[in-house]
py3Dmol code that shows the C-alpha trace and the ligand (Angstrom):
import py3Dmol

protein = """\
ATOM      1  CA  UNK A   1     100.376 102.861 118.227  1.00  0.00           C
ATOM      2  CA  UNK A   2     101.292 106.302 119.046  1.00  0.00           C
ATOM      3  CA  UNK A   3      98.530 109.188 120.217  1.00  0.00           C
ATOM      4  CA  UNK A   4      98.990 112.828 119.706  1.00  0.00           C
ATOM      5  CA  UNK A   5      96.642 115.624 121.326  1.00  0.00           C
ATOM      6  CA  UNK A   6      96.867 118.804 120.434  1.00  0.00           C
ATOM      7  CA  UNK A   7      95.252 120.467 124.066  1.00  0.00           C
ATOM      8  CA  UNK A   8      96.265 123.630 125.748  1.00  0.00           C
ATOM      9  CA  UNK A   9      95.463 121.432 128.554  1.00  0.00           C
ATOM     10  CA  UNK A  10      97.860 118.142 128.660  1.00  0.00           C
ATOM     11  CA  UNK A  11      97.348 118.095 132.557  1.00  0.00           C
ATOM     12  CA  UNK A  12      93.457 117.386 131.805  1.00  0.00           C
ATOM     13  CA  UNK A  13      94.882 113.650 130.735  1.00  0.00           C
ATOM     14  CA  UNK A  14      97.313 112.501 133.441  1.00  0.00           C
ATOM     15  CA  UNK A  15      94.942 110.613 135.905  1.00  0.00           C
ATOM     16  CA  UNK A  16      93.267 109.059 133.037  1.00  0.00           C
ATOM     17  CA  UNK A  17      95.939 108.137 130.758  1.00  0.00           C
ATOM     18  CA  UNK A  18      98.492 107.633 133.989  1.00  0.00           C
ATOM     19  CA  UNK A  19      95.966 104.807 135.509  1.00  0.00           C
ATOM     20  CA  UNK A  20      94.683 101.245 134.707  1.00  0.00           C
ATOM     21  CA  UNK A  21      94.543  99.581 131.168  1.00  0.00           C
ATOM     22  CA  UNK A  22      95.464 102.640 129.204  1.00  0.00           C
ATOM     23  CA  UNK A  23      98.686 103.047 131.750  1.00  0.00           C
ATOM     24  CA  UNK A  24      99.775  99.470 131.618  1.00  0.00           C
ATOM     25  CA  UNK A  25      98.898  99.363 127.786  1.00  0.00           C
ATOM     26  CA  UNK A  26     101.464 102.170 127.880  1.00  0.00           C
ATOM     27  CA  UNK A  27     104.314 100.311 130.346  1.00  0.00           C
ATOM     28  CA  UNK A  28     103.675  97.452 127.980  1.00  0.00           C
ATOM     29  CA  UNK A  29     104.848  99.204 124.944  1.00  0.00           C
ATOM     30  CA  UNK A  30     101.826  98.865 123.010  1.00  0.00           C
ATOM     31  CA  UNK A  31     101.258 102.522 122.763  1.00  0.00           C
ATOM     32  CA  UNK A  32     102.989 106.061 123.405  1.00  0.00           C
ATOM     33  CA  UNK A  33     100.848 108.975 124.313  1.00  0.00           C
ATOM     34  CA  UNK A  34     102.516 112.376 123.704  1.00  0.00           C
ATOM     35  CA  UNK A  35     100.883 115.759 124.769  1.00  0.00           C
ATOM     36  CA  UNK A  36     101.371 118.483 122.036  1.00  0.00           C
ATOM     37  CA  UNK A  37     100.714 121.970 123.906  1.00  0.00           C
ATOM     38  CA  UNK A  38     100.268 124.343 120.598  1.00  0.00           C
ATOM     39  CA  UNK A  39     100.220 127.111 122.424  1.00  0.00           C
ATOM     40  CA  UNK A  40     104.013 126.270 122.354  1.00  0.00           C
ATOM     41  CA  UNK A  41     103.236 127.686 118.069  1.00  0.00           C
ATOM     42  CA  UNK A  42     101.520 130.546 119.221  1.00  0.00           C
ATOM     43  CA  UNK A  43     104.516 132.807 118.072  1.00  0.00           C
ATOM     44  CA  UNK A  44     102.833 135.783 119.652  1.00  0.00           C
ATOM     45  CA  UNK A  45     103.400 138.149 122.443  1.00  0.00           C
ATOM     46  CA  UNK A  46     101.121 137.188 124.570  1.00  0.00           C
ATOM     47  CA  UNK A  47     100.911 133.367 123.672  1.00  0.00           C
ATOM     48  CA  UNK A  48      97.577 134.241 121.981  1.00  0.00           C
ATOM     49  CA  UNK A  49      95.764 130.849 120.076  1.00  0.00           C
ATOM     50  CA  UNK A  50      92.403 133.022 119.705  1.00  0.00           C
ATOM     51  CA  UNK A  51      90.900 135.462 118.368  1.00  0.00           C
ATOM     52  CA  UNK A  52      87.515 137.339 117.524  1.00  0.00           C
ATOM     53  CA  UNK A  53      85.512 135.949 115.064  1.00  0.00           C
ATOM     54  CA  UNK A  54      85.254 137.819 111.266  1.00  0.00           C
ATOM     55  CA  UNK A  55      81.682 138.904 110.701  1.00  0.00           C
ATOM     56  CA  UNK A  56      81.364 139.260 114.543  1.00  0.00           C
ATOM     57  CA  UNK A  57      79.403 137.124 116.968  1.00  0.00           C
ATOM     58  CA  UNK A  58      80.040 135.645 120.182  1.00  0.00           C
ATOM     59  CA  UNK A  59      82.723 133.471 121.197  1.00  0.00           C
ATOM     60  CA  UNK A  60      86.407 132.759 120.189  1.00  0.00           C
ATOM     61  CA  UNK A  61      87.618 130.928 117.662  1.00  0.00           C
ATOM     62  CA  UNK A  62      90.702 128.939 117.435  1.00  0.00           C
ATOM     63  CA  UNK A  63      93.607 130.629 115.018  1.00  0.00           C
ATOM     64  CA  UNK A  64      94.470 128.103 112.349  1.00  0.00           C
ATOM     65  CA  UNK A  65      98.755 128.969 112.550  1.00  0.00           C
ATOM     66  CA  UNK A  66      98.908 126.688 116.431  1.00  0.00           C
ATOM     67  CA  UNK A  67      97.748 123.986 115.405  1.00  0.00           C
ATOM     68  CA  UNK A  68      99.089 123.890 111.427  1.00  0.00           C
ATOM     69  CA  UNK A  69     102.447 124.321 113.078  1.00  0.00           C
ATOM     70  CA  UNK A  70     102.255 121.678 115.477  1.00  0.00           C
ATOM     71  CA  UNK A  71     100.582 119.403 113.063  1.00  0.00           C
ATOM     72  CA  UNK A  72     104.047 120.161 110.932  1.00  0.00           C
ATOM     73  CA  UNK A  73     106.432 119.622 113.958  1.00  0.00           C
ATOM     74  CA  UNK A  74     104.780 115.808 113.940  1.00  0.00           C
ATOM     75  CA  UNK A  75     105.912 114.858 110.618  1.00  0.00           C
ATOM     76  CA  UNK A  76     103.887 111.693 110.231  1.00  0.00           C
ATOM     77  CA  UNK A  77     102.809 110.004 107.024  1.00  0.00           C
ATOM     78  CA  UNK A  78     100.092 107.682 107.667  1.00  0.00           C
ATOM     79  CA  UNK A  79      97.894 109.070 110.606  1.00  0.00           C
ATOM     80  CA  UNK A  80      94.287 109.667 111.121  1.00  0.00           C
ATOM     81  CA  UNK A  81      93.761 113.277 113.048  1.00  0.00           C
ATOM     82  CA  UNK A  82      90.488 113.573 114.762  1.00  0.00           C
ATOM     83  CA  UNK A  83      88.865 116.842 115.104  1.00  0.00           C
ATOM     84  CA  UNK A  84      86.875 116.693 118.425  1.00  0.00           C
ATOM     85  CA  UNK A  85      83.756 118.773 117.861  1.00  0.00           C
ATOM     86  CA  UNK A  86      80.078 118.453 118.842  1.00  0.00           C
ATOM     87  CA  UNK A  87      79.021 118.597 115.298  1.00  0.00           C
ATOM     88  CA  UNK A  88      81.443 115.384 113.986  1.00  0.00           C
ATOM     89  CA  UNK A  89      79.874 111.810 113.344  1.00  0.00           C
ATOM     90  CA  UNK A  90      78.904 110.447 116.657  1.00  0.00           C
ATOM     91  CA  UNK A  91      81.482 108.252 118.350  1.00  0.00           C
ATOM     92  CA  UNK A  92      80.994 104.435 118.098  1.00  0.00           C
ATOM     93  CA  UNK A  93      82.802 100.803 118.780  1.00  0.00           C
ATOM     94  CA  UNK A  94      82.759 100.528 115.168  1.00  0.00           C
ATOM     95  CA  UNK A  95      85.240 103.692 114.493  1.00  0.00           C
ATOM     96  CA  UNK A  96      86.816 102.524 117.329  1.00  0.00           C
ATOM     97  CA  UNK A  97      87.494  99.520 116.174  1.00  0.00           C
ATOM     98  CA  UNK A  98      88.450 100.564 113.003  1.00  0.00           C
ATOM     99  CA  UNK A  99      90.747 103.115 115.180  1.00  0.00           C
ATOM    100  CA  UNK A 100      92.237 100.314 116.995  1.00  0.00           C
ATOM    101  CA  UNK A 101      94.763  99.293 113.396  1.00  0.00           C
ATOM    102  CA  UNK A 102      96.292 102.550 112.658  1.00  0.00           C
ATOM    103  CA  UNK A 103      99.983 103.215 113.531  1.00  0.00           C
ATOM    104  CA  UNK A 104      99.097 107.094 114.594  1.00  0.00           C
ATOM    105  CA  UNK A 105      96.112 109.250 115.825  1.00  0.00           C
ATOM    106  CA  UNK A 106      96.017 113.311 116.465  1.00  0.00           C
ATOM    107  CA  UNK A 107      93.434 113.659 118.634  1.00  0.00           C
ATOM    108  CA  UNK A 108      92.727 117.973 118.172  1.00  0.00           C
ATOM    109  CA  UNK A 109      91.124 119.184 121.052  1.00  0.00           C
ATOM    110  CA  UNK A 110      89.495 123.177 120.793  1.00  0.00           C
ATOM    111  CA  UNK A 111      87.983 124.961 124.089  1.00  0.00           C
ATOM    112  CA  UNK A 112      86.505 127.850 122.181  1.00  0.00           C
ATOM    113  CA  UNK A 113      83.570 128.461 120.278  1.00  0.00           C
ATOM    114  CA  UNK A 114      84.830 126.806 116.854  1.00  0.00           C
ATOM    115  CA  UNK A 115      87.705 125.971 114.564  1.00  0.00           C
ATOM    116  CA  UNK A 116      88.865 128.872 112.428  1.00  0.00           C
ATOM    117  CA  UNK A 117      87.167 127.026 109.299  1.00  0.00           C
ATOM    118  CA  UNK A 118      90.649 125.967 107.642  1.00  0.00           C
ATOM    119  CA  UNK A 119      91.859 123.835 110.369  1.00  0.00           C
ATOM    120  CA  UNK A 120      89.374 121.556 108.614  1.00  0.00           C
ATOM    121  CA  UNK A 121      91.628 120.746 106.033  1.00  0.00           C
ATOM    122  CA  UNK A 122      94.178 119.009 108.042  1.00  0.00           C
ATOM    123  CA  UNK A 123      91.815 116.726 109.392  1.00  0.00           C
ATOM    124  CA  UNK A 124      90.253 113.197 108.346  1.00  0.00           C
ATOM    125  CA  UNK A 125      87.911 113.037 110.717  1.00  0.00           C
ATOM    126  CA  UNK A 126      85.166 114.882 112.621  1.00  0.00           C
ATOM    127  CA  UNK A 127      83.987 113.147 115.822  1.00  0.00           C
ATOM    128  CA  UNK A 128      81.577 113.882 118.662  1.00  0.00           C
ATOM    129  CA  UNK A 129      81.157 111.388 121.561  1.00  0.00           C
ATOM    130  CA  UNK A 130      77.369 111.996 121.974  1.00  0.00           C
ATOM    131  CA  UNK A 131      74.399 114.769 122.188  1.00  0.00           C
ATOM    132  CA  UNK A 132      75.588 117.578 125.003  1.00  0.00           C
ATOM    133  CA  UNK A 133      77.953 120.188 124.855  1.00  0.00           C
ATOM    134  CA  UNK A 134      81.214 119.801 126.672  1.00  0.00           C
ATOM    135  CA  UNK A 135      83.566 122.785 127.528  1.00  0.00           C
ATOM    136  CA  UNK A 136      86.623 121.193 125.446  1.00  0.00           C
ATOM    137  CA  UNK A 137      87.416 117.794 123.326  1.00  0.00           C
ATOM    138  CA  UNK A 138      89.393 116.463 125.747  1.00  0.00           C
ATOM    139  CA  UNK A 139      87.313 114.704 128.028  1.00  0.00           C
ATOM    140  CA  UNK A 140      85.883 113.010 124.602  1.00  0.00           C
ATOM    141  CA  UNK A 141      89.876 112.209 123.267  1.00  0.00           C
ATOM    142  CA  UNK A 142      89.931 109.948 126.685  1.00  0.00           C
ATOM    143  CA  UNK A 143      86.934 108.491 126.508  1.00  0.00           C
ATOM    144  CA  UNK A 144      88.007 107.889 122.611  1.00  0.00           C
ATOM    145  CA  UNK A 145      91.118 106.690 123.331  1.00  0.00           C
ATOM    146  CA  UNK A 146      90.114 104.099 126.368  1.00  0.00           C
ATOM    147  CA  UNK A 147      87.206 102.488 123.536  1.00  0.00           C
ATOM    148  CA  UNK A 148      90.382 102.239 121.038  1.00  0.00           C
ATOM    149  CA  UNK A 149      93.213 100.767 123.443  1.00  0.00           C
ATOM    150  CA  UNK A 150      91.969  98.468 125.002  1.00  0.00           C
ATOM    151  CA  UNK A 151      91.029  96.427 121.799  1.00  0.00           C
ATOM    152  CA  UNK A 152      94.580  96.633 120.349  1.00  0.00           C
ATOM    153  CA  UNK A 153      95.669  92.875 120.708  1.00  0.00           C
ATOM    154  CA  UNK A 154      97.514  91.765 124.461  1.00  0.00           C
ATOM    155  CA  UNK A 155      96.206  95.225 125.392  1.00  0.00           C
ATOM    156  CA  UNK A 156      93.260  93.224 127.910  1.00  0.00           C
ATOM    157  CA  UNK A 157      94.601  90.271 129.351  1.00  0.00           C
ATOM    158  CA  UNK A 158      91.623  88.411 128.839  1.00  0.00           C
ATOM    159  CA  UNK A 159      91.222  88.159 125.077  1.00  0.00           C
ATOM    160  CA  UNK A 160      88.186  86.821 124.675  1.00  0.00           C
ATOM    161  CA  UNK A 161      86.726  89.685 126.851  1.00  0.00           C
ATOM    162  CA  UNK A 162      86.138  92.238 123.796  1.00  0.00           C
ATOM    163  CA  UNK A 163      84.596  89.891 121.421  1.00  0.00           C
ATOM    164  CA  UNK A 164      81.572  89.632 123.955  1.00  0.00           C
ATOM    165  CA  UNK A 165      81.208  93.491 124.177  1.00  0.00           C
ATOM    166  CA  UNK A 166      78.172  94.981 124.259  1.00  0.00           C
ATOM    167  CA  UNK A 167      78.167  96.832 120.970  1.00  0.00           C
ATOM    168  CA  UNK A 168      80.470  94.353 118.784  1.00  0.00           C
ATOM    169  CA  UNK A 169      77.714  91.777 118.867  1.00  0.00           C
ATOM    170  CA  UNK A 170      75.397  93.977 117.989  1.00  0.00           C
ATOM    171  CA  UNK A 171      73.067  93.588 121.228  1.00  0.00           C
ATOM    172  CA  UNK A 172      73.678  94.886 124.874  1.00  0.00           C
ATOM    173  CA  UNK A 173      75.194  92.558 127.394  1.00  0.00           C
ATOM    174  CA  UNK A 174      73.449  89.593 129.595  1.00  0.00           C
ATOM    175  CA  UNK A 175      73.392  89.996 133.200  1.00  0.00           C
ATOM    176  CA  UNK A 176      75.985  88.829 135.551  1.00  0.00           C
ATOM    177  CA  UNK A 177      76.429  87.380 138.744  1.00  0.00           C
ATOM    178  CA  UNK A 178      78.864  86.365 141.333  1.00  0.00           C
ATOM    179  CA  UNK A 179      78.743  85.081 144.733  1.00  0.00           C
ATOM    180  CA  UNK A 180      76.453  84.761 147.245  1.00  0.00           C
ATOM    181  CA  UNK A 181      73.919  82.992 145.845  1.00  0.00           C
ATOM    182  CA  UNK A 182      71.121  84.886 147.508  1.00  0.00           C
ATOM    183  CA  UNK A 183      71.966  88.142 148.975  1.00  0.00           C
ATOM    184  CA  UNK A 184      69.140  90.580 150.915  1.00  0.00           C
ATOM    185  CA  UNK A 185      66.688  88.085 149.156  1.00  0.00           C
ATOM    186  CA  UNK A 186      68.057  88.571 145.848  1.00  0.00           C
ATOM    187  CA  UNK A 187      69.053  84.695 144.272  1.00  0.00           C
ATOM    188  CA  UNK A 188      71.067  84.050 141.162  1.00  0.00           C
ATOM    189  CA  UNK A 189      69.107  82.645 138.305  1.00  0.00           C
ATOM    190  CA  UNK A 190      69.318  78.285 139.006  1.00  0.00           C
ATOM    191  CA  UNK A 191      70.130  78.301 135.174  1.00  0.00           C
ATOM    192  CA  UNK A 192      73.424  79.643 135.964  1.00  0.00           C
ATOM    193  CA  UNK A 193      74.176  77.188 138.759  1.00  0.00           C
ATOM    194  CA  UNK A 194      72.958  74.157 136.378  1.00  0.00           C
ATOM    195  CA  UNK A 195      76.095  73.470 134.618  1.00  0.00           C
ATOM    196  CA  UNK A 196      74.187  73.109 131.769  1.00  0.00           C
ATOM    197  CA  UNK A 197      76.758  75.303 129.270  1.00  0.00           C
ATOM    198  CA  UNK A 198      73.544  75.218 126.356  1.00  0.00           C
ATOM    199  CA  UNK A 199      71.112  75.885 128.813  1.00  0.00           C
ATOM    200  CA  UNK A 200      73.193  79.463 130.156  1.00  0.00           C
ATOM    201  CA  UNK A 201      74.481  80.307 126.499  1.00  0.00           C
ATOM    202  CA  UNK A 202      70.376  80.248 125.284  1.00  0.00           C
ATOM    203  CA  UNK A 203      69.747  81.643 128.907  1.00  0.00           C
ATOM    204  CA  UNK A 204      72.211  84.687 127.863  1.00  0.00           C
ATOM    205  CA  UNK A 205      71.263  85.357 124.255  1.00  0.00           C
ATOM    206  CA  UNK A 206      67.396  85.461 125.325  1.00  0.00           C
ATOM    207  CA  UNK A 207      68.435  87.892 128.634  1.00  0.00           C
ATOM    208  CA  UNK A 208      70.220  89.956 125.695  1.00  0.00           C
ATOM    209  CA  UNK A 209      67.931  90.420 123.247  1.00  0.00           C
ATOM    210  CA  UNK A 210      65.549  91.182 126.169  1.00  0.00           C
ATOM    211  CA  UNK A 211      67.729  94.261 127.792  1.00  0.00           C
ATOM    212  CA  UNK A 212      68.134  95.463 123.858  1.00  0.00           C
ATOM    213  CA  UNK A 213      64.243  95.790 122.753  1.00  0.00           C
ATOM    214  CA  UNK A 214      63.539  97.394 126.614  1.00  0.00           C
ATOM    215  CA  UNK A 215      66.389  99.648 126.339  1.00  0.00           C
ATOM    216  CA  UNK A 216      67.793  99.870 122.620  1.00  0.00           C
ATOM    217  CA  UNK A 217      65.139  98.899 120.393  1.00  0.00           C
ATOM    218  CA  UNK A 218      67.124 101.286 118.153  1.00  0.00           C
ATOM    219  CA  UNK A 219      69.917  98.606 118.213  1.00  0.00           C
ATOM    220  CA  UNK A 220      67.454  95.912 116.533  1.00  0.00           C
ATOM    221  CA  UNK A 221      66.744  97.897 113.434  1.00  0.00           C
ATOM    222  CA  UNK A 222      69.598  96.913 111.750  1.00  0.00           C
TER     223      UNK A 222
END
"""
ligand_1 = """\
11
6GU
Cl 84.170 115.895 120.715
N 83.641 118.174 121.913
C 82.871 118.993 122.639
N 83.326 120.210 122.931
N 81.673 118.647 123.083
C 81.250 117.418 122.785
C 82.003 116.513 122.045
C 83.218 116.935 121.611
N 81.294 115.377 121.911
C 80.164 115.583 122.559
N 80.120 116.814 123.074
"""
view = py3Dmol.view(width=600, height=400)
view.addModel(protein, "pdb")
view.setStyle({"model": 0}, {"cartoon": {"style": "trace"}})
view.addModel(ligand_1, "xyz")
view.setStyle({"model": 1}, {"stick": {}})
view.zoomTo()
view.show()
């Protein structure tokens, strides 16, 4: 798979996309990530991608020629490009896996006020990663792209570990424990000690359903 963002701010991504699973994904050769600066298409004086709004108002909004012209300098056929906004569907392991088959994704990331409105039509589509307003898309094109890698096959060394997700089951995860087996007070569950492999897989599914009506009832509607 390869990821494009369009950012005026490519540095924003190098700890994130330079560490762990999304790095090794990378070393791997399972996916290329390449930062598109469009202020590189600004073809003005002063490097200008903004500019007042018509009809006045407050804010900036970002000048459709950047990012049409780097959009042209990718020459890709089949690609999805994501418009990060606060105002797109809300981000979810769903779209993400869905996300996780396609050969290319433009991630476009604005820091202003809005889109100059045409910069719509070069996109399919419109995501937000949750309720709050962040100063730029990029924080929400790395929390996007870490939801999509890691389920692209031999991306997780342990297969079997996405298909237990919170999410793609459809209820939020049991709780887990390690060793000691009492620590401050605190003991492990004897189910989980019992060997009994029925016993902890009914033990999980009840502790699941549990965590979901206490703290996702929303999850159960459906
Ligand atoms: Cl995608 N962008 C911005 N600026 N804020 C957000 C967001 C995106 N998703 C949630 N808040």
């Amino acid at each position: 798979m390869d990821i494009y963002y369009l950012t005026l701010f490519p540095e924003m991504y190098k700890g994130v996309l330079g560490s762990s699973i999304l790095k090794r994904a990378e070393d791997k050769g399972i996916v290329n990530y390449h930062m598109i600066n469009f202020r590189d298409f600004s073809h003005n004086k002063h490097n200008k991608v903004d500019d007042y709004p018509y009809g006045g108002g407050a804010g900036m909004v970002l000048k459709p020629e950047p990012v049409f012209e780097a959009m042209d300098s990718l020459k890709l056929d089949n690609k999805r490009v994501i418009l990060m906004c606060p105002q797109g569907q809300p981000f979810n392991q769903k779209l993400a896996e869905e996300l996780a088959e396609e050969e290319n994704i433009v991630f476009i990331n604005g820091h202003y006020e809005g889109y100059d409105e045409r910069i719509r039509s070069l996109v399919t589509d419109e995501v937000s990663i949750g309720d709050y307003v962040l100063t730029g898309g990029e924080l929400a094109s790395m929390a996007m792209t870490d939801a999509i890698v890691r389920l692209i096959p031999d991306v997780l060394s342990n297969e079997k570990s996405h298909q237990e997700d919170s999410f793609s089951t459809g209820l939020l995860e049991h709780p887990h424990y390690t060793r000691p087996r009492e620590y401050r007070g605190m003991k492990v569950p004897d189910v989980l000690l019992s060997g009994n492999h029925k016993l902890i897989e009914e033990w999980r599914y009840e502790q699941s359903l549990k965590r979901t009506r206490e703290r996702r009832p929303d999850l159960l509607e459906d």
